[in-house]
C-alpha positions as CSV (number, residue, x, y, z in Angstrom):
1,X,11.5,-5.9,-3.4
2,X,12.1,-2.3,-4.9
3,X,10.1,0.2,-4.1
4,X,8.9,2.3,-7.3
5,X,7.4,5.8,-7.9
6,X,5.5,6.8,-11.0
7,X,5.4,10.4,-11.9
8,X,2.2,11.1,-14.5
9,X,0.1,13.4,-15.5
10,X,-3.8,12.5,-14.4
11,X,-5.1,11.1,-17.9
12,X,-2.2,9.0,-17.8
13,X,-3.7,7.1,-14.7
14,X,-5.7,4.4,-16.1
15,X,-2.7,3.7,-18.4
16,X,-0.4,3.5,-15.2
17,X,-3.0,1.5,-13.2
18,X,-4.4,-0.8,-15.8
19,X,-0.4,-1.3,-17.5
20,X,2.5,0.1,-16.2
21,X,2.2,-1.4,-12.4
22,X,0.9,-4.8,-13.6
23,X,4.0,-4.8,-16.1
24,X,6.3,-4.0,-13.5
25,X,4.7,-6.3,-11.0
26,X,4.9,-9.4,-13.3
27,X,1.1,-9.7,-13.9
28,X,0.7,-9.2,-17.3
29,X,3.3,-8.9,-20.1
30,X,4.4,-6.4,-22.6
31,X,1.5,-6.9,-24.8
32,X,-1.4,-6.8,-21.7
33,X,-1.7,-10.5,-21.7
34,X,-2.3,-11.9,-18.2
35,X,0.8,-13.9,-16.9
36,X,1.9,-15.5,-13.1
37,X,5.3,-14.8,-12.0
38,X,7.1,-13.7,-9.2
39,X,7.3,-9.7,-8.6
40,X,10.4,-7.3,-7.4
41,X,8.8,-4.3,-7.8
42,X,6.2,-2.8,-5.6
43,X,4.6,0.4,-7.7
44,X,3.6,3.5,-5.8
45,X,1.3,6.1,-7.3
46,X,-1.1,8.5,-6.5
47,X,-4.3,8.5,-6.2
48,X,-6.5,10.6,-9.0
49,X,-8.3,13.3,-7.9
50,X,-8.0,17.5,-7.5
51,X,-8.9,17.4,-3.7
52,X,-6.2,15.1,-3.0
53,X,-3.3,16.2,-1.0
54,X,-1.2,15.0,-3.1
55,X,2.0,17.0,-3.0
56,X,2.3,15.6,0.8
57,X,1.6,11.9,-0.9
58,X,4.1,12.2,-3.6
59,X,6.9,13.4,-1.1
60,X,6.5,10.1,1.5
61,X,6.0,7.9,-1.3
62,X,9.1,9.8,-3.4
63,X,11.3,9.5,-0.2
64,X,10.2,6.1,0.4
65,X,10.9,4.5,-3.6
66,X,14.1,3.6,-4.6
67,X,13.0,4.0,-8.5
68,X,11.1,6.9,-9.8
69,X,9.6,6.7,-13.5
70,X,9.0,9.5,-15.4
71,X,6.2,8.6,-17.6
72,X,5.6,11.6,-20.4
73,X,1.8,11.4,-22.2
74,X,0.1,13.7,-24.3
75,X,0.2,16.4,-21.8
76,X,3.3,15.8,-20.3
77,X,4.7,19.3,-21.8
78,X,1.6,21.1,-21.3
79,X,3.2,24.2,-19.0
80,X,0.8,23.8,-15.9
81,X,2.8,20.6,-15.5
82,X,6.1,22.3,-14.5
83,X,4.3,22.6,-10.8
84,X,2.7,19.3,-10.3
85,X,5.0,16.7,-12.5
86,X,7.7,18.7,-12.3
87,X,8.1,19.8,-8.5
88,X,7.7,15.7,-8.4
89,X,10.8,15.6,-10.9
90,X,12.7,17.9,-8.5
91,X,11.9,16.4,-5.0
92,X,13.1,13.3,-6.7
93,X,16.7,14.6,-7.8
94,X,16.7,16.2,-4.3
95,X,16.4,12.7,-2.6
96,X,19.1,11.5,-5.0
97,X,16.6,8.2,-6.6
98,X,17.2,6.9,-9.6
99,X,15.1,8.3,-12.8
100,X,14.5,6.5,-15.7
101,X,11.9,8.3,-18.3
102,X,9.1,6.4,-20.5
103,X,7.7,7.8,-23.3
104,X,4.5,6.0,-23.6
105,X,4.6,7.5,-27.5
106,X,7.7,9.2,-28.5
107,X,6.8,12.8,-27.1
108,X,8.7,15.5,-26.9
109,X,10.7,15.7,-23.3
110,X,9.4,18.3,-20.7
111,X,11.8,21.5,-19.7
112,X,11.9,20.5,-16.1
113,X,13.1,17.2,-17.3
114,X,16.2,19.3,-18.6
115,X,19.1,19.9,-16.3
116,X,22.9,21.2,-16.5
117,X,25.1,18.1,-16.4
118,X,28.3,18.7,-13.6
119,X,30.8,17.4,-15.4
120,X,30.0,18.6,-19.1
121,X,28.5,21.7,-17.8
122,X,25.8,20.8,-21.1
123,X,22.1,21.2,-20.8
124,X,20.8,17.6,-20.9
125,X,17.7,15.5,-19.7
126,X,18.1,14.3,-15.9
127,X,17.6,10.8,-16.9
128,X,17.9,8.1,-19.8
129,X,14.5,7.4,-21.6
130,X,14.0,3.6,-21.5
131,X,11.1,1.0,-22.8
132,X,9.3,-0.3,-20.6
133,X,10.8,-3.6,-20.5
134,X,14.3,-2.6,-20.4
135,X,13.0,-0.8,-16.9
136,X,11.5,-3.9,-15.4
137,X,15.3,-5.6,-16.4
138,X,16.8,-3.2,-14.8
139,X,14.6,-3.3,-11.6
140,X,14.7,-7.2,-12.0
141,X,18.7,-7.3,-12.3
142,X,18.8,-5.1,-9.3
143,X,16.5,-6.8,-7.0
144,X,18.5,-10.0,-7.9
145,X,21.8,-8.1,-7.4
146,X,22.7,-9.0,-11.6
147,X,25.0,-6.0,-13.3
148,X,26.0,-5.9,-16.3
149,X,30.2,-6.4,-16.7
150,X,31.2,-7.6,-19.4
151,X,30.9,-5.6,-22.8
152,X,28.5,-6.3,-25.8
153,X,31.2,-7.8,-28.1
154,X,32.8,-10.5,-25.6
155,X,29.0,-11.2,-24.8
156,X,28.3,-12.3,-28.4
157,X,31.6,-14.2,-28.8
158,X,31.8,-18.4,-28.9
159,X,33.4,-20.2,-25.9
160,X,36.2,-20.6,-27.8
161,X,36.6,-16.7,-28.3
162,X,35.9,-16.1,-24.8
163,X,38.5,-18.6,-23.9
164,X,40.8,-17.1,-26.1
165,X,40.6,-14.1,-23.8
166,X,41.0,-15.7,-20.6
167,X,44.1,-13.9,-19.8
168,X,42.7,-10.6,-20.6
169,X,40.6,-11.0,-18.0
170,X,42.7,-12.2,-15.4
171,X,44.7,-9.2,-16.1
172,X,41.9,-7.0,-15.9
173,X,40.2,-9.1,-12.3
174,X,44.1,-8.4,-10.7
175,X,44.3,-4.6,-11.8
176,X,40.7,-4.1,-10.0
177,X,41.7,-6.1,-7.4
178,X,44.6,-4.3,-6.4
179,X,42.6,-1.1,-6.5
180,X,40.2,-1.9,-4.0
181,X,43.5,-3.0,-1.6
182,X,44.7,0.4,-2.8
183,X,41.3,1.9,-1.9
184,X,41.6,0.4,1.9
185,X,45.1,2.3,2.2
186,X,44.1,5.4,0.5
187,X,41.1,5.2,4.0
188,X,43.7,4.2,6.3
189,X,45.4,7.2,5.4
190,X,42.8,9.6,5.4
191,X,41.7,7.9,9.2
192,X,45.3,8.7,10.5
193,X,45.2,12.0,8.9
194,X,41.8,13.1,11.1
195,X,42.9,10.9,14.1
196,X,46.4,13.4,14.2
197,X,44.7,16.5,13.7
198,X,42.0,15.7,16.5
199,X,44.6,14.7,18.7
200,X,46.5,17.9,18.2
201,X,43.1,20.0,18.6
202,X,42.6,18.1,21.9
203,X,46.0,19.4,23.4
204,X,45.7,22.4,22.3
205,X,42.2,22.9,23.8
206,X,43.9,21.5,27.3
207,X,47.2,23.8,26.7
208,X,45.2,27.1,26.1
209,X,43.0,26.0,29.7
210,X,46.2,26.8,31.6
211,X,47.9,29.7,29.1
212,X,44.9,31.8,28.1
213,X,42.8,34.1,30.8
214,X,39.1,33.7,31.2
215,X,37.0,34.4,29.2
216,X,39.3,34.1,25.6
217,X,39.9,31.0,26.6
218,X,36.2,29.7,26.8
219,X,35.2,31.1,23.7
220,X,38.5,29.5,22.3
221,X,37.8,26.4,23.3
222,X,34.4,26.6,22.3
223,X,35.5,27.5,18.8
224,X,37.9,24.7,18.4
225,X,35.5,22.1,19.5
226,X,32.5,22.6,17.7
227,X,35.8,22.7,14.1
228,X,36.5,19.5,15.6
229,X,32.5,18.6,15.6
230,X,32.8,19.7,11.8
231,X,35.8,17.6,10.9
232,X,34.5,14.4,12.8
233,X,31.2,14.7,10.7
234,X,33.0,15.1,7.5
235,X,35.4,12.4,8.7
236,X,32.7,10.0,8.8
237,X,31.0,11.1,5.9
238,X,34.7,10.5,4.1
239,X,34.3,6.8,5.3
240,X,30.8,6.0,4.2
241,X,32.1,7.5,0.8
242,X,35.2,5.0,0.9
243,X,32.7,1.9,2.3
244,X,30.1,2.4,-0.1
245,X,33.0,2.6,-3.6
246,X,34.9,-0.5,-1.8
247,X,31.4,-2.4,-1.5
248,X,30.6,-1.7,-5.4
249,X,34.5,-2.6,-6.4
250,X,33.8,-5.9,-4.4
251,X,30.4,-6.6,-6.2
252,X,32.3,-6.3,-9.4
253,X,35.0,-8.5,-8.2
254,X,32.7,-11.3,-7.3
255,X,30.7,-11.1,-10.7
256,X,34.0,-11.7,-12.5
257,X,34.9,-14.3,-10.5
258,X,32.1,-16.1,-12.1
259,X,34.5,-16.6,-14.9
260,X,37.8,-18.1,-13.5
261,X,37.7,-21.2,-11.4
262,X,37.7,-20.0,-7.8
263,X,35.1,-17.7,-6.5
264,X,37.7,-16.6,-3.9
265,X,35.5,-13.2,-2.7
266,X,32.6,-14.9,-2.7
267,X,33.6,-17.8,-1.0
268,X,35.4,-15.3,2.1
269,X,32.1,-13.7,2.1
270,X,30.1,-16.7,3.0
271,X,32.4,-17.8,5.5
272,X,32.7,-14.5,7.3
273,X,28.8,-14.7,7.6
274,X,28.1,-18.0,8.0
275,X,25.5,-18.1,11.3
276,X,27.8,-21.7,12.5
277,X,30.1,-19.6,13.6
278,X,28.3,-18.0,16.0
279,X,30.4,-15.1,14.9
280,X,29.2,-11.3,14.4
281,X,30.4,-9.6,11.1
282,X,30.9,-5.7,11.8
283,X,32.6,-3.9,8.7
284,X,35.3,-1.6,8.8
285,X,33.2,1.1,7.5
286,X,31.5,0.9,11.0
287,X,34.3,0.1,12.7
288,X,35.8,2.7,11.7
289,X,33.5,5.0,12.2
290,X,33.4,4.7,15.8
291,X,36.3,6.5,16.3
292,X,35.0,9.8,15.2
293,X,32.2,9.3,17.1
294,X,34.1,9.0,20.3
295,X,36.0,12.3,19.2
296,X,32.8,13.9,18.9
297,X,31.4,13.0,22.0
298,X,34.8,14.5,24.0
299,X,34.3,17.8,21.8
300,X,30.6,17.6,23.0
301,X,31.9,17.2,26.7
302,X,34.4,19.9,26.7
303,X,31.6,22.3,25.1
304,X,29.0,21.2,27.6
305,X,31.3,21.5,30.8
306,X,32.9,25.3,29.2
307,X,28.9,26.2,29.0
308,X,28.5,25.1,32.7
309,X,31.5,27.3,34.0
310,X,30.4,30.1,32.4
311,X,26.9,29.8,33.7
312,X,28.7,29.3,37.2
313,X,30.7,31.8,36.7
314,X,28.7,34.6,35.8
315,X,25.1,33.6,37.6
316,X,26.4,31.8,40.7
């Protein structure tokens, strides 16, 4: 079930209520006509009304979506907007969700929908603007873990065509599989990088102990621990980065396997959590992580007992 925000101006709230959340919920279809199907998408909106606190509403239920919708109505540009529809907009690209906008009748888009793009450095809206169906696909495909792969054209070809390009793809399935083995290195490397320079921070931190008079050495040691705190955290923030790509690389790999004769992945995948072997799966990612964590914690001891000396030292 995804969750689902809806950012609207107040007359658009009968439009939202009476189409846009029974659309998305599978209750009635594009033209209002009552339907029965199953539902992936779980719409949250606000409730009408001045006296509302909504600003405290919109931020759990903006927080809690994994979807927000921009829908822009007649008075979507109307400039009072900027602090109600837009500090919604912005709370949204804060939490990081994903925007799509719907333009219920080709209206202009909003300023605050406007942002400077990172990579073209360009003025351009925060979002695509989508139809309404092509939103509930997208929701549908996610929920159902669906993504598109393969392009327009070999979509549209004939078996034969498609088998025509067979080796195409195997080339293409070994070159991304290789890259997610490459992927696992590149983390192995960057592990062994933070696991040397902890270890040499560690014996440094005992070395200065014995050379360095109190207090310098206190404050040293208090220095280099709480860097080591810093790298740790960034460390592990590294290898959610590095789980979270492999994850997406193995998604794709799996969704192209679909079109060769062993689903080798997907197959590996099923064994390793198949409940008959009375086996626990734990990822690398997590795995991984653990040792960070246990740096941490030693940096937290040494700052903890270099606090305790000092209050012995001066207050005993």
């Amino acid at each position: 079930m995804v969750d689902i925000f809806v950012v609207h101006s107040g007359k658009d709230y009968d439009y939202v209520k009476g189409f846009v959340e029974p659309f998305l919920k599978n209750e009635i279809d594009v033209n209002g006509k009552e339907i029965k199907g199953s539902s992936n998408a779980n719409v949250l909106t606000l409730e009408s009304g001045e006296e509302s606190n909504w600003k405290k509403d919109a931020l759990k239920k903006i927080k809690c979506a994994q979807v927000v919708i921009i829908l822009i109505g007649a008075d979507a540009n109307d400039p009072k907007k900027d602090d109600t529809m837009g500090w919604e907009v912005e709370k949204a690209i804060k939490f990081n969700k994903q925007l799509f906008i719907l333009n219920k009748d080709n209206y202009d888009i909003p300023k605050y929908l406007y942002g400077i793009n990172r990579f073209t450095l360009q003025k351009e809206p925060v979002a695509k603007t989508y139809k309404i169906d092509e939103i509930k696909q997208r929701i549908d495909d996610f929920a159902n873990g669906i993504y598109k792969v393969f392009s327009d054209k070999y979509e549209a070809m004939s078996l034969e065509e498609k088998n025509q390009h067979k080796n195409e793809l195997l080339d293409q399935y070994k070159m991304f599989q290789k890259s997610s083995e490459d992927l696992v290195s590149r983390r192995q490397s960057v592990s062994s990088f933070y696991i040397t320079v902890n270890s040499a921070l560690i014996a440094i931190v005992g070395i200065l102990i014995g050379l360095v008079s109190f207090p310098s050495n206190i404050i040293i040691i208090l220095f280099m621990s709480l860097t080591g705190i810093i790298l740790d955290v960034s460390w592990i923030r590294i290898l959610e980065a590095y789980g979270t790509l492999n994850s997406a690389k193995m998604k794709v790999i799996k969704l192209l396997e679909k079109q060769l004769p062993a689903i080798l992945y997907e197959a590996e995948w099923q064994v390793m959590c198949d409940k008959l072997n009375n086996k626990k799966y734990v990822s690398f990612t997590n795995s991984e992580k653990r040792i960070p964590i246990i740096f941490s914690c030693v940096y937290g001891l040494i700052i903890i007992a270099s606090i305790v000396f000092l209050v012995i030292k001066y207050f005993a």
